[in-house]
C-alpha positions as CSV (number, residue, x, y, z in Angstrom):
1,X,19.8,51.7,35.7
2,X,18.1,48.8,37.8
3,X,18.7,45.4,37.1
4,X,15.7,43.1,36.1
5,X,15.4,40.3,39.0
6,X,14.4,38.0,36.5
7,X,16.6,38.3,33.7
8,X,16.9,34.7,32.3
9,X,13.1,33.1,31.9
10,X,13.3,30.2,29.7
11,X,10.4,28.8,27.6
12,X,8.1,25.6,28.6
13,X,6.7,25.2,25.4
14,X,10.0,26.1,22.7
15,X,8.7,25.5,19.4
16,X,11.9,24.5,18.0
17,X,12.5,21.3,20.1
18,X,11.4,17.5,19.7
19,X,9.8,14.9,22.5
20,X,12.2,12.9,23.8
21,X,9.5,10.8,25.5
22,X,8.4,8.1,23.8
23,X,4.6,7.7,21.9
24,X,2.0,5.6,23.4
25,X,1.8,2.4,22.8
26,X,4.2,-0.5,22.1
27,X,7.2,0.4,19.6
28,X,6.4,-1.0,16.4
29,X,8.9,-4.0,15.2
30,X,8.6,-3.1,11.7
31,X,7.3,-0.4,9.7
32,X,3.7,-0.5,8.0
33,X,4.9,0.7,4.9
34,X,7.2,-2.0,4.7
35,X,5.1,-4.6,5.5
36,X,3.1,-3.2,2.6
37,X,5.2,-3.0,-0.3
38,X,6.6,-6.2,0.8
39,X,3.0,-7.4,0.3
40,X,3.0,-5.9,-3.2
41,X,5.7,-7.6,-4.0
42,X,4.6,-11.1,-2.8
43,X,1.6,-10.7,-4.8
44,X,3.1,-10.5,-8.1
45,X,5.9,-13.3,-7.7
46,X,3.4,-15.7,-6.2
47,X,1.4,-14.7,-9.4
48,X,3.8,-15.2,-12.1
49,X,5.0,-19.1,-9.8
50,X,1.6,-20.6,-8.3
51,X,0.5,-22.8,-11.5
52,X,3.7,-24.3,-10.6
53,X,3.4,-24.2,-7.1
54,X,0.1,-24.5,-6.1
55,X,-0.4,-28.2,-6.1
56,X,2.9,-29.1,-4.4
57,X,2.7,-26.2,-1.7
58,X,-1.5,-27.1,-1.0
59,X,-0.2,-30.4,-0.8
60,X,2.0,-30.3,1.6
61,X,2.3,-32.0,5.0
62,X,5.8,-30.5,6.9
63,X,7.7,-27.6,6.5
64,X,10.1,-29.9,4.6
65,X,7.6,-30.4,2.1
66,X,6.8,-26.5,1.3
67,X,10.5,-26.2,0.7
68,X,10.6,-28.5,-1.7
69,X,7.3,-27.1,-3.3
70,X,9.0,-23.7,-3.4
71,X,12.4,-25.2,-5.3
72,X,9.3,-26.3,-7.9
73,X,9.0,-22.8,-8.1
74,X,12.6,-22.0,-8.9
75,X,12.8,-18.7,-9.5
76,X,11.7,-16.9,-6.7
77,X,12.8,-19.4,-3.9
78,X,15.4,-17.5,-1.9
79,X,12.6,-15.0,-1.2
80,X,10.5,-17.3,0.9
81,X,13.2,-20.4,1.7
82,X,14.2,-21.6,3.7
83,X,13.8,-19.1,6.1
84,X,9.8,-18.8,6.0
85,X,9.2,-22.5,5.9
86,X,7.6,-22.8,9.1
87,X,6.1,-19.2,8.7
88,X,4.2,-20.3,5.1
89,X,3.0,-23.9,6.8
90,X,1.5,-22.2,9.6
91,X,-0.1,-19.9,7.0
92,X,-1.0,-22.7,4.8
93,X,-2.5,-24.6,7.9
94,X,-5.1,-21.5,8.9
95,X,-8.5,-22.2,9.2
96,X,-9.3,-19.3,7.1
97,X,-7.1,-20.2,4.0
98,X,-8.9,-19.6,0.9
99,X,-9.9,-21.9,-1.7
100,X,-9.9,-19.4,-4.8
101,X,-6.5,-18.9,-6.3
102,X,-6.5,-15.3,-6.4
103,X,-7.3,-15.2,-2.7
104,X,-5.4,-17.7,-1.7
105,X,-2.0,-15.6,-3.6
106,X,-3.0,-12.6,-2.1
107,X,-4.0,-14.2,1.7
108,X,-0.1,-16.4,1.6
109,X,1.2,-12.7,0.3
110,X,-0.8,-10.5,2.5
111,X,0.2,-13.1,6.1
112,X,3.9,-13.7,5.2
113,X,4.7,-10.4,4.3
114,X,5.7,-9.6,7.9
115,X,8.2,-12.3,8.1
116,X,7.5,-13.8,11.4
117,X,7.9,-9.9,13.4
118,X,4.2,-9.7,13.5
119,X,1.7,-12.6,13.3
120,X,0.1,-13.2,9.8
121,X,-3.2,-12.3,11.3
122,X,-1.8,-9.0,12.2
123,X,0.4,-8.5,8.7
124,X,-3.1,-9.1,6.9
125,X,-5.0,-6.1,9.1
126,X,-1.9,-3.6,7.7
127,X,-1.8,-4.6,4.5
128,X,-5.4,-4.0,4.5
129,X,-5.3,-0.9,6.4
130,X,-2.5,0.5,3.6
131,X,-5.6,-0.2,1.3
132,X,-8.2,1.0,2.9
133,X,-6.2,4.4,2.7
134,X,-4.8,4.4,-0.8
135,X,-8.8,5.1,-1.4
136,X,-8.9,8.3,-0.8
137,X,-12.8,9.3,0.7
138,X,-13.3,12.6,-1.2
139,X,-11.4,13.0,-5.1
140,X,-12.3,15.2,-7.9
141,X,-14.2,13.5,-10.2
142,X,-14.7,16.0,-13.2
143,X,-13.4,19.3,-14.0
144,X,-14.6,22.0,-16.3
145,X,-13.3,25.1,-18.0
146,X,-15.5,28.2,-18.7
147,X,-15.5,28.6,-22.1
148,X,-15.8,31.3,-25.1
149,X,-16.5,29.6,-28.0
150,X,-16.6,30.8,-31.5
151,X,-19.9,29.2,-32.0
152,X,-21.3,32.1,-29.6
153,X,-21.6,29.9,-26.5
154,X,-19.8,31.6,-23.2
155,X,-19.9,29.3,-19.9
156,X,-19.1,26.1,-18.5
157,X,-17.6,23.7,-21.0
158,X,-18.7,20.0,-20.6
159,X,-16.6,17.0,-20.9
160,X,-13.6,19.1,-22.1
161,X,-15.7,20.3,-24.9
162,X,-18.5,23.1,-26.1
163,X,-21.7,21.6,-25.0
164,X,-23.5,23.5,-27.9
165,X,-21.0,22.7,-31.0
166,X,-19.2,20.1,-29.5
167,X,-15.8,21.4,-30.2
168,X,-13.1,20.0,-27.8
169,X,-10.5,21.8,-25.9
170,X,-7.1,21.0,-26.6
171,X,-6.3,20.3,-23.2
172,X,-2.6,20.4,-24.0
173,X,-2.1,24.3,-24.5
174,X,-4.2,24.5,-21.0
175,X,-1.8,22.9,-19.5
176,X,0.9,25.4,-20.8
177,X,-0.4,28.1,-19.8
178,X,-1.6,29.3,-22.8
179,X,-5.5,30.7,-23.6
């Protein structure tokens, strides 16, 4: 029996393997999603604190003064201070700060929310970029059953019910797998 000259061809493109060349692109310093949920969370302690905190932290001239604003708001402090001092007066500085207090939580949440790795221009953009795609484009808006019902009506139920008796469908035996 001849031998095969080539006996040991190897695959260029194995399946099986990962790149070990980098992505394009500079490596990201922190992830999105964290940026995000950090975001979230901002949001709703800035919410429960910023009737006590507002007038101090607006008020404010040096970084020395936001961290004494944010011991006003005692119960949250070691979340921002005082390691974001300089961070929230740069924030509270912008041009763009709001003047609403609903904007003005979610713009200090939304820009400090990447904790100095990013600037708070950028942290805005991915917090509203996570947003932006927690709306989904295309959902279902309305589903229907084909029905029998005993009122004599067969075909497509509407709004979970018989659209010429009215009778509803009791959407929990649907759901286990009954009729």
């Amino acid at each position: 029996m001849a031998r095969r000259k080539q006996a040991g061809k190897t695959a260029k493109n194995v399946l099986d393997t990962f790149s070990t060349k980098p992505g394009p692109g500079r490596p990201p310093k922190v992830s999105a999603s964290e940026i995000q949920g950090r975001a979230y969370n901002n949001r709703g302690i800035l919410d429960s604190v910023w009737d006590r905190l507002s007038t101090p932290l607006l008020e404010a001239q040096t970084e020395d003064d936001v961290i004494n604003a944010f011991q006003k708001g005692h119960p949250y402090m070691r979340d921002f201070m005082p390691d974001l001092a300089p961070l929230m007066f740069k924030i509270l500085k912008d041009k763009d700060f709001p003047k609403r207090r609903q904007a003005q939580i979610n713009f200090l949440a939304d820009s400090s929310a990447g904790l100095g790795l990013v600037t708070p221009r950028r942290s805005r953009d991915i917090c509203a970029e996570g947003r932006a795609k927690a709306r989904q484009p295309h959902h279902i808006i309305r589903y229907e059953y084909y029905v029998e019902c005993s009122c004599g009506y067969n075909g497509h139920s509407r709004d979970h019910a018989c659209p010429a008796c009215g009778t509803r469908i009791p959407l929990e035996r649907n759901l286990l797998g009954w009729g």
